[in-house]
C-alpha positions as CSV (number, residue, x, y, z in Angstrom):
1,X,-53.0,-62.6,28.1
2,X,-49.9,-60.5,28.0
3,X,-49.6,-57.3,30.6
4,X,-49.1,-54.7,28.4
5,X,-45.8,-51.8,29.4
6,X,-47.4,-48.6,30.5
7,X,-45.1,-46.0,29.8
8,X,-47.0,-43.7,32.2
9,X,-46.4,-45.8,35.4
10,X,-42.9,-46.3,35.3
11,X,-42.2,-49.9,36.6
12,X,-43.2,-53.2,35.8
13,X,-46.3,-54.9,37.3
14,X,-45.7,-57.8,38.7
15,X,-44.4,-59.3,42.4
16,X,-41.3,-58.3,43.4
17,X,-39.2,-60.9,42.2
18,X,-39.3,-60.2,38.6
19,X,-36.2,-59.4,37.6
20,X,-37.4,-58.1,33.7
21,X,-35.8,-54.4,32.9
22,X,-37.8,-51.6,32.8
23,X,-37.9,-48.8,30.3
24,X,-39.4,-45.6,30.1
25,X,-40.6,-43.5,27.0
26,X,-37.9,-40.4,26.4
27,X,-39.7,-39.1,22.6
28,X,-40.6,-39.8,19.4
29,X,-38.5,-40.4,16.4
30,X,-39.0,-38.7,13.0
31,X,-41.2,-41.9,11.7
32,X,-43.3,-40.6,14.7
33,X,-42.5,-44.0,16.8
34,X,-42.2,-44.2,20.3
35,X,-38.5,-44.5,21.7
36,X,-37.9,-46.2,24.6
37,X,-34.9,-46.1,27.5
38,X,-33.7,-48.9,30.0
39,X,-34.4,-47.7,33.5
40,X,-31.3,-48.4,36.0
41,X,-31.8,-50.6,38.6
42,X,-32.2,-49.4,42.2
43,X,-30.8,-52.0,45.0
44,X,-33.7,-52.0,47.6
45,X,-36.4,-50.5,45.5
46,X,-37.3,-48.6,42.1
47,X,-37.5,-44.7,42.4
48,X,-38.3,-42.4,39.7
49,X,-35.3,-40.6,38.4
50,X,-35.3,-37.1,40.5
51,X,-34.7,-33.8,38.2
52,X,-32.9,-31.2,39.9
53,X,-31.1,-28.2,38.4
54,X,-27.8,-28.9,37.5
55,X,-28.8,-32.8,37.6
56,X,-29.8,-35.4,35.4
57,X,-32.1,-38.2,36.2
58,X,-31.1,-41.1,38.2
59,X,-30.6,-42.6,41.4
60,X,-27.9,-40.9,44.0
61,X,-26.1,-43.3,46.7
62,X,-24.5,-40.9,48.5
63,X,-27.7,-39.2,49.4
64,X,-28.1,-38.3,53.1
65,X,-31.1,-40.5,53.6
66,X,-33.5,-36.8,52.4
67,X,-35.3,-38.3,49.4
68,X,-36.6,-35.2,47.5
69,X,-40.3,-35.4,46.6
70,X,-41.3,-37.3,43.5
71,X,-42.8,-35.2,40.9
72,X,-46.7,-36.2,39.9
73,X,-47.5,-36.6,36.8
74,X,-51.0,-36.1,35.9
75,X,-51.0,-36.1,32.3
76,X,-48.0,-37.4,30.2
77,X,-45.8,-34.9,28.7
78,X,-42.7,-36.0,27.4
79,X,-41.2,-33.0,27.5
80,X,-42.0,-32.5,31.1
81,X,-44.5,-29.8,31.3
82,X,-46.1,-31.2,34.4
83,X,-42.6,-31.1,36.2
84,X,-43.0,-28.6,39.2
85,X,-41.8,-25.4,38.8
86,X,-37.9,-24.6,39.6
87,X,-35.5,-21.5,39.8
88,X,-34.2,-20.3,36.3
89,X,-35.3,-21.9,32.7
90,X,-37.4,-24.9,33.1
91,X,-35.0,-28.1,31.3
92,X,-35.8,-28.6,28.0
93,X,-36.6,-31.9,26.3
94,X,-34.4,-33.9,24.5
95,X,-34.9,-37.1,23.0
96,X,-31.8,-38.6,23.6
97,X,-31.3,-38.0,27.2
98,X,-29.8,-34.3,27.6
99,X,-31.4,-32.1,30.1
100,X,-30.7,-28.2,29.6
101,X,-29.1,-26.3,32.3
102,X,-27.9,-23.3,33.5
103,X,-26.3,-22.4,30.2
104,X,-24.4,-26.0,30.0
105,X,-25.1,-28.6,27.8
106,X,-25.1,-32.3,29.0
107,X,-25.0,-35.3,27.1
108,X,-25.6,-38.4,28.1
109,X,-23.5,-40.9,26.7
110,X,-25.6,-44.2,27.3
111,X,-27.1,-45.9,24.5
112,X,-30.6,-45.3,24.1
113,X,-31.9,-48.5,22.6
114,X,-35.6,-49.4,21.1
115,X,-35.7,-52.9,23.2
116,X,-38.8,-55.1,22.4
117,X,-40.9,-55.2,25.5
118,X,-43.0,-58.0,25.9
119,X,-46.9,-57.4,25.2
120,X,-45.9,-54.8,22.8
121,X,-45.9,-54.7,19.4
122,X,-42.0,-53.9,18.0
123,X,-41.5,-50.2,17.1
124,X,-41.1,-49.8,13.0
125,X,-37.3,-49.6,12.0
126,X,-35.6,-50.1,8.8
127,X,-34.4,-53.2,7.7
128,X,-30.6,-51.8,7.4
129,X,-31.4,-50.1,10.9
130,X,-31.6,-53.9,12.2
131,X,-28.9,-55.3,10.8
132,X,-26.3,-53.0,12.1
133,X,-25.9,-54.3,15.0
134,X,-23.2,-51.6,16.7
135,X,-23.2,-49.5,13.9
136,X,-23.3,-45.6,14.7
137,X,-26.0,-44.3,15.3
138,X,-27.6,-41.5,12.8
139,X,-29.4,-38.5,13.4
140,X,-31.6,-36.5,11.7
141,X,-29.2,-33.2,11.4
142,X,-27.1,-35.6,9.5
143,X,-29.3,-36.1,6.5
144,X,-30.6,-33.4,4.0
145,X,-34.0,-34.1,2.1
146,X,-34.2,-33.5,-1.7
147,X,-36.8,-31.1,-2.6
148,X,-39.4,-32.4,-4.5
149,X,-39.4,-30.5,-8.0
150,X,-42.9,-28.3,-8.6
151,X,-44.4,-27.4,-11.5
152,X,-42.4,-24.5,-11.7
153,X,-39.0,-26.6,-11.6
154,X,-37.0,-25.9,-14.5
155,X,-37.2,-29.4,-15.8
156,X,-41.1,-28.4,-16.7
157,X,-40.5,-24.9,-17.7
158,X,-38.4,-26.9,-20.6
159,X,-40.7,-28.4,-21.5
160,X,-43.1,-26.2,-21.8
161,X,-40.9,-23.9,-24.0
162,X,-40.0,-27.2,-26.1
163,X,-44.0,-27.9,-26.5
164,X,-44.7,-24.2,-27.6
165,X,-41.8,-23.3,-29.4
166,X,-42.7,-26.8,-31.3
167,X,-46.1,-25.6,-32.0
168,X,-44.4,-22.4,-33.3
169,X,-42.5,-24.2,-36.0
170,X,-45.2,-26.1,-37.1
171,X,-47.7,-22.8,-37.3
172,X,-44.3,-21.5,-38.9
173,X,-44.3,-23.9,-41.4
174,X,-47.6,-23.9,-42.6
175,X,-47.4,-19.9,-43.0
176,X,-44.3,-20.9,-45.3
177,X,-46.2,-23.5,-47.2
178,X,-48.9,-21.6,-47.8
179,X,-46.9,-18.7,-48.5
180,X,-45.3,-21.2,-51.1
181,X,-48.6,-21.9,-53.3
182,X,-49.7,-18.9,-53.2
183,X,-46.1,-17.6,-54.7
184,X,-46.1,-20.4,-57.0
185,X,-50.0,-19.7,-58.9
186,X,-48.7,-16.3,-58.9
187,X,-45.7,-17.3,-61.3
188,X,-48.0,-19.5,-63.1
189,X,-50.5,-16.9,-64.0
190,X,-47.7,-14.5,-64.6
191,X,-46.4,-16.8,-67.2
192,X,-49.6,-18.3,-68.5
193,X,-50.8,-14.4,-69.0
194,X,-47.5,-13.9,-70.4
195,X,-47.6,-16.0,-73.1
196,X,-50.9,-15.2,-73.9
197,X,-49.8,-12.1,-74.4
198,X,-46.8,-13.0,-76.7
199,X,-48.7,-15.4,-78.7
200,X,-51.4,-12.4,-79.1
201,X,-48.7,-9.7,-79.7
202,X,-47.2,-12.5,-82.5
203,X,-50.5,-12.9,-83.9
204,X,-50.0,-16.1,-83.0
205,X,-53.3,-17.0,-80.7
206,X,-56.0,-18.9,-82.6
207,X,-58.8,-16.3,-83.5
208,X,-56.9,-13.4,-82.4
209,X,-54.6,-13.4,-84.7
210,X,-53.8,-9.5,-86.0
211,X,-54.3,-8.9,-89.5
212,X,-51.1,-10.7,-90.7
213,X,-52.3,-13.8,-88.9
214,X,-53.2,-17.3,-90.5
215,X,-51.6,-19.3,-93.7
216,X,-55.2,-20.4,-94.8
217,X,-56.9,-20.8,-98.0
218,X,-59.2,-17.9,-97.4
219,X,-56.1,-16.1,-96.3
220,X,-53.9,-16.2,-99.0
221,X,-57.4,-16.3,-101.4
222,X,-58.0,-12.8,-100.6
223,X,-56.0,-9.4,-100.3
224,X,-52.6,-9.5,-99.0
225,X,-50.4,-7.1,-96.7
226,X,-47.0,-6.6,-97.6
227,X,-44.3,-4.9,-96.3
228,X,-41.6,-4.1,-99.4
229,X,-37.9,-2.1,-98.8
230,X,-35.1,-2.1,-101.1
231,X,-31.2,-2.8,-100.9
232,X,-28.7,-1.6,-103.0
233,X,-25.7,-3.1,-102.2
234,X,-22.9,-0.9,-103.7
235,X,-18.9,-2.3,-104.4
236,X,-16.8,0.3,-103.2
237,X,-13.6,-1.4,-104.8
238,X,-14.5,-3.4,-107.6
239,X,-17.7,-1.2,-108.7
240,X,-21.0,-1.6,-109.5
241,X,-24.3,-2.2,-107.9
242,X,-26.7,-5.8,-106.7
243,X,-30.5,-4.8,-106.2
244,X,-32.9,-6.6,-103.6
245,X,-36.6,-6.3,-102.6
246,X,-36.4,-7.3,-98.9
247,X,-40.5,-8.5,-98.8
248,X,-42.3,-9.5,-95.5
249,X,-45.7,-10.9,-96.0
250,X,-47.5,-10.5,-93.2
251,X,-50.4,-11.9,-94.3
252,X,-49.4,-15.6,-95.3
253,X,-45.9,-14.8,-92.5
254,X,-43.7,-15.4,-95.3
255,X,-40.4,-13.5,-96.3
256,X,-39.0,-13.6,-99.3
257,X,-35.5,-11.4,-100.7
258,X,-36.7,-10.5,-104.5
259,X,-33.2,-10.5,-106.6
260,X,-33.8,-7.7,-109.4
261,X,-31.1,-7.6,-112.3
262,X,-29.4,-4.7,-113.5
263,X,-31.0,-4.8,-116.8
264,X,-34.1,-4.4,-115.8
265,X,-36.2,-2.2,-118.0
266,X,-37.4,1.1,-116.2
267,X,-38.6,5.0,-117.0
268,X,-36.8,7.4,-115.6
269,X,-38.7,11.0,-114.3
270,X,-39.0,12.1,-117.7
271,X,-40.5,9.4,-118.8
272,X,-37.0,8.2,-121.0
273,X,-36.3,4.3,-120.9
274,X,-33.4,3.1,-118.9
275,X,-32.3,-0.3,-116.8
276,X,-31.8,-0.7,-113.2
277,X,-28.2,-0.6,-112.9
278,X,-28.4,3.1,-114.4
279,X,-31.0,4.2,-112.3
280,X,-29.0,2.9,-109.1
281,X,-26.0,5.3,-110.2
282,X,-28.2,8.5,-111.8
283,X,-31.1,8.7,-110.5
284,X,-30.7,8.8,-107.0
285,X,-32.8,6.1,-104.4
286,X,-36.4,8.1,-104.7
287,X,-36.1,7.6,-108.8
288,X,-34.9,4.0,-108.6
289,X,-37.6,3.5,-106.2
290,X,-40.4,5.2,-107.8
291,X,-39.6,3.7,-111.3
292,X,-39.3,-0.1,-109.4
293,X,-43.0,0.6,-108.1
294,X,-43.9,1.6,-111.6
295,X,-42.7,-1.4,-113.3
296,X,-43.3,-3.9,-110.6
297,X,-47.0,-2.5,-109.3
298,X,-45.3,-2.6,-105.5
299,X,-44.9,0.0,-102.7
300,X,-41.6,0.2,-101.4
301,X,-41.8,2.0,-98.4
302,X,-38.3,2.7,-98.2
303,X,-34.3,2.7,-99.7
304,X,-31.3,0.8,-97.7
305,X,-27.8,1.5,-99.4
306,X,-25.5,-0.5,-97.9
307,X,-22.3,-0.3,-99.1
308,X,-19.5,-2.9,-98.6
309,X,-17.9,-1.9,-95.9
310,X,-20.6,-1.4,-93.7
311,X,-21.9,-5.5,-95.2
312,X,-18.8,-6.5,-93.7
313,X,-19.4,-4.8,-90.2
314,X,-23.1,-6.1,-90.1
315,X,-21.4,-10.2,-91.0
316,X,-19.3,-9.4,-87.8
317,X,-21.9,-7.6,-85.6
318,X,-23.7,-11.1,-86.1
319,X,-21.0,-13.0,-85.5
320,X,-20.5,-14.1,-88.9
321,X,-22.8,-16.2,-91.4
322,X,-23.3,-19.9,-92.3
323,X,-24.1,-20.4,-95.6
324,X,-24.2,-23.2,-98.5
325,X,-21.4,-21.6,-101.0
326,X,-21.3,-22.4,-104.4
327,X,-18.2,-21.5,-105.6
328,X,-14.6,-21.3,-104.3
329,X,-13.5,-17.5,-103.6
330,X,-9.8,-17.0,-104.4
331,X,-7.9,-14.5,-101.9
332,X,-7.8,-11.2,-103.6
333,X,-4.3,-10.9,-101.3
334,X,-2.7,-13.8,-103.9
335,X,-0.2,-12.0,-106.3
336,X,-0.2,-13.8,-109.6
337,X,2.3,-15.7,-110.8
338,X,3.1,-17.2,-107.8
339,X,1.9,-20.7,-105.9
340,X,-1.6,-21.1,-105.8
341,X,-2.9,-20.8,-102.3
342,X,-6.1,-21.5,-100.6
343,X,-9.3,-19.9,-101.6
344,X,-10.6,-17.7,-99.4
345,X,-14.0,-18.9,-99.4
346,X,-14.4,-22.6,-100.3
347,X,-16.9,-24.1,-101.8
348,X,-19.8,-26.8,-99.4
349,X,-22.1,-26.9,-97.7
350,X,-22.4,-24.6,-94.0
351,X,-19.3,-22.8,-94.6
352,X,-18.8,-19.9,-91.9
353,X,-18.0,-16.3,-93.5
354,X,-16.3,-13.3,-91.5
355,X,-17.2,-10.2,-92.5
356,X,-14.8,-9.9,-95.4
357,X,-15.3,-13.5,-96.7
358,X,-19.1,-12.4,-96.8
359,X,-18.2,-9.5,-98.9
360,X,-16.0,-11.5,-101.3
361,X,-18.6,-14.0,-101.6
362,X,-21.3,-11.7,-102.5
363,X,-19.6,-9.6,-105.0
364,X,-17.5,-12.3,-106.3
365,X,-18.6,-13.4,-110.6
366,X,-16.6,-15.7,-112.4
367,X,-15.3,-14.8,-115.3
368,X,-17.7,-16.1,-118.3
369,X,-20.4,-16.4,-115.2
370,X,-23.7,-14.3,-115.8
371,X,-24.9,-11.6,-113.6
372,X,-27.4,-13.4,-112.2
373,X,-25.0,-16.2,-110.8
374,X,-23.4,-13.0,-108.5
375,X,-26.8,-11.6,-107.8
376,X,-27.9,-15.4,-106.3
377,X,-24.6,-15.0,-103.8
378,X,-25.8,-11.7,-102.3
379,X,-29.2,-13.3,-101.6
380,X,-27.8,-16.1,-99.8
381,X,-25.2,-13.8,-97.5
382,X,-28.7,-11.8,-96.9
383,X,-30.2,-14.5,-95.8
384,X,-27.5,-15.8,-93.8
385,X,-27.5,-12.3,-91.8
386,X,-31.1,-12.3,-91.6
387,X,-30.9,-15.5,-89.8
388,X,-28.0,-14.5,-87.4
389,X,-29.9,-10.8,-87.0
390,X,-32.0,-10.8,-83.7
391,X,-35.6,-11.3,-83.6
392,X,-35.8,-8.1,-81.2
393,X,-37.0,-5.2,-82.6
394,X,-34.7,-3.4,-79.8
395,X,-31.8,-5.5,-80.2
396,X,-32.1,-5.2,-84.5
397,X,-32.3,-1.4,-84.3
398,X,-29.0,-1.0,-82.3
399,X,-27.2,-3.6,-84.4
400,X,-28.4,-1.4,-87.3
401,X,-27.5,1.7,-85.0
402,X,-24.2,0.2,-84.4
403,X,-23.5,0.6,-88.3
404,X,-23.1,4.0,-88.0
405,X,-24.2,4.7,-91.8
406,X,-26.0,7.8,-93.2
407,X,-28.9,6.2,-94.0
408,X,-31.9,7.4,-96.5
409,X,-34.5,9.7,-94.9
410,X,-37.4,7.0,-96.6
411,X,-35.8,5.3,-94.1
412,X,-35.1,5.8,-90.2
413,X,-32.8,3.4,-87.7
414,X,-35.9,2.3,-86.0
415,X,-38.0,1.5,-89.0
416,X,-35.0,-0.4,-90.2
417,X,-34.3,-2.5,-87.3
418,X,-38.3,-3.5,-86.5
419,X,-38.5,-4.5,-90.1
420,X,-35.3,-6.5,-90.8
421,X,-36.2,-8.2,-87.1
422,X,-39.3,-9.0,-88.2
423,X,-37.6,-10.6,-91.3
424,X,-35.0,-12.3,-89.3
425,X,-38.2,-14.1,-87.4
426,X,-39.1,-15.1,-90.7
427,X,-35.8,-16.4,-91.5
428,X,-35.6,-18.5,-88.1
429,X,-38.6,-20.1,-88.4
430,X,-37.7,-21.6,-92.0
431,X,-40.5,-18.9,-93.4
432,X,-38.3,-17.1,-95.7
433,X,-37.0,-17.8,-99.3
434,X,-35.0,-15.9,-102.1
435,X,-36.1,-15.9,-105.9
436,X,-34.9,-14.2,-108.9
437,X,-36.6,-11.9,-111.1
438,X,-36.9,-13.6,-114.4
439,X,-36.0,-11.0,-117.6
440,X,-35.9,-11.1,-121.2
441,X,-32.8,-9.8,-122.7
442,X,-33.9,-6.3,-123.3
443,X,-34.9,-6.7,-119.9
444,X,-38.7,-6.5,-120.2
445,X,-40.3,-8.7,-117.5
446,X,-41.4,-12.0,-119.4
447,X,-44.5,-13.8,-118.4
448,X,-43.4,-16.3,-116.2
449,X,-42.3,-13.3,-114.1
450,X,-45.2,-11.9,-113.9
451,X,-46.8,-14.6,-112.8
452,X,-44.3,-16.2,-110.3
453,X,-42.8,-13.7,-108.9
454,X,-44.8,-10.3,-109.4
455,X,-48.2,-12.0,-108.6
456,X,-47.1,-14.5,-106.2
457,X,-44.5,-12.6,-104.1
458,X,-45.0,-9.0,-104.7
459,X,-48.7,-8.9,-104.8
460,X,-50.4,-10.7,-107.3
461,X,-52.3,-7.6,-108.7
462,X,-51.1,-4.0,-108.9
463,X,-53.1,-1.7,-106.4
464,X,-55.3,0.4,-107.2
465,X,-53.7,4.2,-107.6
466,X,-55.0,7.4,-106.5
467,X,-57.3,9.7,-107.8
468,X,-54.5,11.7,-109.0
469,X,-52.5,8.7,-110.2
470,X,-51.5,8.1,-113.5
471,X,-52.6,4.8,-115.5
472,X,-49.9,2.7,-115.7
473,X,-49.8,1.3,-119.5
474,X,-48.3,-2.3,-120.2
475,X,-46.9,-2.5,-123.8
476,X,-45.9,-5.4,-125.6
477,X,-44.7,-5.1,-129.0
478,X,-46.3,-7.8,-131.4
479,X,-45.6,-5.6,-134.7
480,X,-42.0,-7.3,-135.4
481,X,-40.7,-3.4,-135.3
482,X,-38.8,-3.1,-132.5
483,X,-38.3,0.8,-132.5
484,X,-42.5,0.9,-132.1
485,X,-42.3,0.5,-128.5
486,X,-40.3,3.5,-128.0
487,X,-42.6,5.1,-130.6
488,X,-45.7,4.1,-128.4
489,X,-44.1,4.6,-124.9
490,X,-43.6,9.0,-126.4
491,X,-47.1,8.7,-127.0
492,X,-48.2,7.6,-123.7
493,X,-45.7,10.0,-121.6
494,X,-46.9,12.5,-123.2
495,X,-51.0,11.5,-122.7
496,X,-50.0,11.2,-119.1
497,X,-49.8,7.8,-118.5
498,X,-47.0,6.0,-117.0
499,X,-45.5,3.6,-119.5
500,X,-44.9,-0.2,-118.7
501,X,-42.7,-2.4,-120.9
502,X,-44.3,-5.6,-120.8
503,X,-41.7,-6.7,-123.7
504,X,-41.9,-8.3,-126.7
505,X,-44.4,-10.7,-128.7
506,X,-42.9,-14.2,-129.7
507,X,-44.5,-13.7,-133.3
508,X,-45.8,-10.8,-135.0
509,X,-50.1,-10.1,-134.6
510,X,-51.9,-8.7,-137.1
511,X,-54.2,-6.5,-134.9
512,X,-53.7,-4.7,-131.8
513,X,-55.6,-5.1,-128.5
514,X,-56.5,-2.6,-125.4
515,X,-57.0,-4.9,-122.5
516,X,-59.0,-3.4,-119.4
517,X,-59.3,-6.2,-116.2
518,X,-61.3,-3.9,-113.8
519,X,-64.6,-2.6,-115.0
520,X,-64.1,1.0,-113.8
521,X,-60.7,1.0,-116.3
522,X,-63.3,0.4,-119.3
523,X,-63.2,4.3,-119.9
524,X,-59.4,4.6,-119.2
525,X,-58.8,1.4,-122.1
526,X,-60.7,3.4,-124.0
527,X,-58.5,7.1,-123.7
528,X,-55.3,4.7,-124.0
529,X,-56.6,3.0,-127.5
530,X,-57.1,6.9,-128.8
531,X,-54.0,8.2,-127.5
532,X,-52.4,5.6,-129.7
533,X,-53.9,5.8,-132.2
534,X,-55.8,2.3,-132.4
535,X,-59.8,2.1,-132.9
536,X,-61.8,1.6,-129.9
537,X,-63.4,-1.7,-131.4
538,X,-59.7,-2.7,-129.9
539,X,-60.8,-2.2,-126.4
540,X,-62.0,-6.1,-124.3
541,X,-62.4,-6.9,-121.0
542,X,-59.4,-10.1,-119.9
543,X,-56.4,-10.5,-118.3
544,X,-54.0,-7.7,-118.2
545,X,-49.9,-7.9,-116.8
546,X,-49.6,-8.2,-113.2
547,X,-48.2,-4.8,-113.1
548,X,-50.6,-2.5,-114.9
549,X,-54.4,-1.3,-115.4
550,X,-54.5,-1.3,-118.9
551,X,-52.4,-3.7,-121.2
552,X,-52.2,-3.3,-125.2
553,X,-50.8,-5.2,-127.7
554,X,-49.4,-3.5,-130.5
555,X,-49.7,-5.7,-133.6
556,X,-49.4,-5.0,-137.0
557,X,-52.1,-2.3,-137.7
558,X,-49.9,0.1,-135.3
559,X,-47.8,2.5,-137.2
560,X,-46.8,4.8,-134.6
561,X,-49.0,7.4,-135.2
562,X,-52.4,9.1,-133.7
């Protein structure tokens, strides 16, 4: 087995003619390895290096033959601790070879080398350390060491914001999602409740519809609410007057204009016979109106003159009308006796009237044409503004507002503009029709008028006066006289009753009949057949006109007389 190098001893054991090196321990690196130094060789024997001030270790030939003392070691201290005490600063240590002095620093320039000694295990070095052989040598001043980061390195503070601000968004974006559903049921309630409410205030919501609600047959079976106003549409340049009933059922939701003629029978105030077209001009709205209700068994609630200028502003406040025309216009502007030009309205279907074309139209009769051909050409430009009017009751009154008419006191702006939009939704909707009033030619109503058109459109039967209402009579002259209808119509003015011309017989009866429908009119058939002067054996319970309580037939056995 191998002697082992001790480090503490300071030579080699062995005889003395081994010639091996020697080396001696001067520190530790910064791996915390032992480095090692080659101890010069001394010609006759080894000494220890001496330390002196001013003096580094190592062996003096020029020395005197005074050896100075070897220092003991006891314990091992490489950085000479046990080293006896000396004047001044004891030397510090350093590992490669440099003994501090008296203020002067002293290097020594030899290599220090980490030699294998025999019996020792090889000191730890780096496998580029090995390898260069010569190189430099490094110390460790020369190198700076890379501070490990912590976890408060900005590297980790990154991403920890990333991580939270990450977990913001996402808490973000839920608040925003739910924030989103709750806004969107919101909107949906909002609009279910508002429509609800629509069809409700439209009377449109099954089984709460208002009390013009529902087309059924128990609907249109039993009474009926209408709303009745009517227009007198006066020709400022060419003269005379066209009569509507503007008629809004609001119990089947059907509109309907009512064309009346100008002969239409009527009693004035006083009770006197005269037509429609008279009463337009003398009588003023309130005794056309009162004396339509009369003969008709209606209510109009009001009076809309509308002359044509102010029908030619309302076409163009709608933005003009689109109508079916059935007949070509010619310009008024044309002077005769010169080319023909264009007509101003032609005749097709869907033709688009301006205001003035609309007024043409509507006033314009053929010549040979009856009145009732003109009258049909005002109902269709009504209807066409009816269906270009807004459905807003807001919007309608200031279009009607816009007008800037005098209008009847019956009547207001606001009163006009809910109804006519009410008519106009009617007209929309394909709910709205026009018909003619049917006349004789003395301008009694005939039958099929009061059936069709005073039953059907304008209530069916004539409502039931006040207390302090008069009777209204219907007489229809079966005698072959005519002059006994005027004879009978004195008598009955005069008794108090409000005379009805239900016109004239198709052939002459024999007897006369008092005709009571409602069996609390028994006693006023009764006063009527003695106010004229007929027995009361006359007096039945059937079917009287449309438009009165009590109907008689004058036949044969009427002379005129009481």
């Amino acid at each position: 087995m191998n002697d082992r190098y001790d480090g503490y001893s300071g030579s080699y054991s062995g005889d003395a003619s081994n010639t091996s090196d020697q080396y001696e321990l001067v520190g530790y690196d910064e791996y915390g390895q032992p480095v090692y130094r080659q101890v010069p060789q001394q010609p006759a024997q080894y000494e220890y290096p001496q330390a002196t001030q001013g003096q580094g270790y190592g062996y003096d030939p020029y020395a005197t033959g005074q050896q100075p003392p070897v220092p003991s070691y006891d314990t091992y201290d490489p950085y000479g601790a046990g080293a006896p005490a000396q004047q001044g600063p004891p030397p510090s240590y350093d590992p490669y070879g440099a003994v501090a002095g008296t203020g002067q620093q002293q290097r020594v320039e030899e290599q220090t080398a980490t030699a294998h000694i025999p019996a020792q295990a090889a000191p730890r070095t780096e496998p580029a350390a090995r390898e260069r052989d010569g190189a430099p040598e490094y110390r460790t001043e020369q190198f700076s060491f890379v501070e490990e980061p912590d976890e408060n390195s900005e590297d980790v503070i990154d991403w920890l914001k990333f991580t939270e601000s990450r977990t913001e968004r996402r808490e973000e974006a839920r608040r925003r999602g739910r924030s989103r559903v709750v806004a969107l049921v919101i909107v949906l309630v909002l609009c279910v409740t508002g429509g609800v409410g629509y069809l409700w205030y439209a009377g449109k919501l099954p089984g709460f519809g208002s009390a013009d609600s529902g087309k059924g047959a128990a609907d249109t079976a039993g009474p009926q609410n209408r709303d009745v106003i009517v227009v007198h549409l006066h020709n400022t340049k060419g003269g005379g007057t066209s009569t509507a009933l503007l008629v809004n059922n609001t119990t089947t939701k059907q509109g309907t204009t009512v064309l009346l003629p100008n002969s239409l029978a009527l009693t004035d105030d006083e009770g006197s016979a005269t037509t429609l077209g008279k009463s337009v001009g003398g009588d003023g709205s309130s005794g056309t109106r009162d004396a339509i209700d009369t003969v008709l068994g209606t209510d109009v609630e009001g009076t809309w003159r509308l002359d044509t200028p102010y029908l030619n502003n309302l076409v163009e406040l709608v933005g003009n009308i689109d109508i079916d025309t059935n007949a070509d216009v010619p310009d008024p502007a044309a002077k005769s006796g010169k080319k023909a030009t264009s007509p101003l309205v032609k005749k097709g279907k869907q033709q688009t009237l301006s205001g003035p074309m609309a007024v043409m139209y509507a006033t314009y009769r053929a010549p040979g044409e009856s009145e009732t051909a003109q009258l049909m050409r005002f109902g269709q430009v009504m209807q066409g503004v009816l269906r270009k009017l807004s459905s807003d009751p807001h919007a309608a009154t200031v279009t009607v507002q816009s007008l800037a008419q005098i209008l009847d006191p019956s009547l207001g702006e606001k009163d006009l503009g809910a109804f006519l939009a009410k008519l106009a939704d009617r007209a929309k909707g394909g709910d709205y029709k026009t018909a003619l009033l049917p006349v004789q030619q003395d301008g009694t109503l005939s039958e099929q008028a009061t059936d069709s058109v005073v039953k059907d459109v304008l209530g069916g039967t004539v409502k039931n006066p006040g207390k302090d209402a008069s009777v209204r009579v219907g007489i229809k002259n079966a005698t072959g006289v005519k002059a006994r209808t005027e004879k009978a119509r004195v008598s009955l003015v005069n008794g108090g009753y409000t005379f009805v011309d239900a016109g004239t017989g198709t052939a002459a009866q024999a007897a006369s009949q008092v005709t009571y429908q409602d069996a609390d009119r028994k006693q006023d058939a009764v006063e009527v057949a003695k106010t004229l002067g007929l027995p009361t054996s006359a007096v039945r319970k059937g079917k009287t006109v449309a438009n009165a309580d009590v109907s008689v037939v004058l036949g044969q056995n009427y002379t005129g007389g009481q």
